[in-house]
N, C-alpha and C positions, 0 to 999 in steps of 0.2 A: 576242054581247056582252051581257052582264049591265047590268040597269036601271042601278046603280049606276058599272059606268064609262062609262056612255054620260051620266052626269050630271055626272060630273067630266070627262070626255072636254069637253064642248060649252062650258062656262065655259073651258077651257084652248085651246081652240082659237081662241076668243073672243075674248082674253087675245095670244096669239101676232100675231092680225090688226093689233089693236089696236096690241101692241108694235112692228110692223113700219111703224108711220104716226106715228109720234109718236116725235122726239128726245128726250122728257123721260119717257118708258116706258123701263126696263132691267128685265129681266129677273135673278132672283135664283135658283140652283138650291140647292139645299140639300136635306136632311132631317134629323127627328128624330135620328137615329142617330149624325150625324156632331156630334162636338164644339166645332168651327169654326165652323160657320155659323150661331150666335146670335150671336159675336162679329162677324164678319165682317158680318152683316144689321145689328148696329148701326151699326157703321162707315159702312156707305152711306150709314145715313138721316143719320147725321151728316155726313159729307161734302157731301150737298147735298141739304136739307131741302126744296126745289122738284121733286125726281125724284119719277115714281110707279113706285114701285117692286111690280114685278110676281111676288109670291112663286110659284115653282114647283117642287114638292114632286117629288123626283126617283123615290120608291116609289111615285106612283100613273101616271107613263109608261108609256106602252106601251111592249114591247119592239120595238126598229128606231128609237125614237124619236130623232130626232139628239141631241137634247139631253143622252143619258145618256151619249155620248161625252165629257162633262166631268165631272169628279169634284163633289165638293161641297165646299166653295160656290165658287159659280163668278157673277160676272157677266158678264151678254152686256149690250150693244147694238150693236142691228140685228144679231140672229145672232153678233155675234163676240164671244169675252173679250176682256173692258176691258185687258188686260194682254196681249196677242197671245198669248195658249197656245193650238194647235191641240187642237181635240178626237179622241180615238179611233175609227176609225173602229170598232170591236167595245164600243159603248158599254155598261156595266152601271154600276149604281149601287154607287159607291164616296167614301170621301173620299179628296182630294185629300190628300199627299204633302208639308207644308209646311214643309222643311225650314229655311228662310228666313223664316219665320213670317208671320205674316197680314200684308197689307199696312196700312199707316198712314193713319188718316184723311187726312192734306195726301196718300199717295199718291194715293189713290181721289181725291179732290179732282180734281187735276192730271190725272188722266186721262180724268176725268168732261169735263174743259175742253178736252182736245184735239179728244175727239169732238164738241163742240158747231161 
């Protein structure tokens, strides 16, 4: 393992411990690449500007990493999407498929509020 993912490796695992003990940590997957997910990233912070929202960047996972089972952007908490989509289990990084188109801030809202 190269210096370099063992540095982003250990912030990110960090990050996941973290996300796993606090209701107010969600999880954000996305990358540069996909179109969606600067939209979609705003969305959340506007939905509920009390979340810390935990950006993770879906090209520097490892491969096997569960997390690439969800396309981008995708929110989790506590491990699951905010919206019940199961993830793949043959995960690679892709976007998400949004034929229905991103959801709405009051969505995210409302969902953000079931989970609490």
């Amino acid at each position: 393992m190269s210096p370099q993912t063992v540095f982003a490796t250990i912030p990110a695992l960090f990050l996941m411990v973290t996300s796993c003990t606090s209701h107010n940590n969600v999880e954000f997957l996305g990358f540069g690449g996909c179109p969606y997910t600067p939209e979609l990233r705003s969305r959340l912070a506007e939905a509920d500007p009390s979340i810390n929202i935990i950006d993770v960047d879906l090209m520097v996972l490892d491969e096997g990493n569960p997390r690439l089972g969800w396309g981008a952007p995708t929110i989790l908490v506590g491990g699951e999407d905010l919206f019940g989509l199961l993830a793949s289990e043959y995960g690679s990084v892709s976007c998400r498929n949004l034929g229905d188109g991103l959801p709405s801030i009051t969505e995210i809202r409302v969902a953000l509020e079931a989970r609490k």
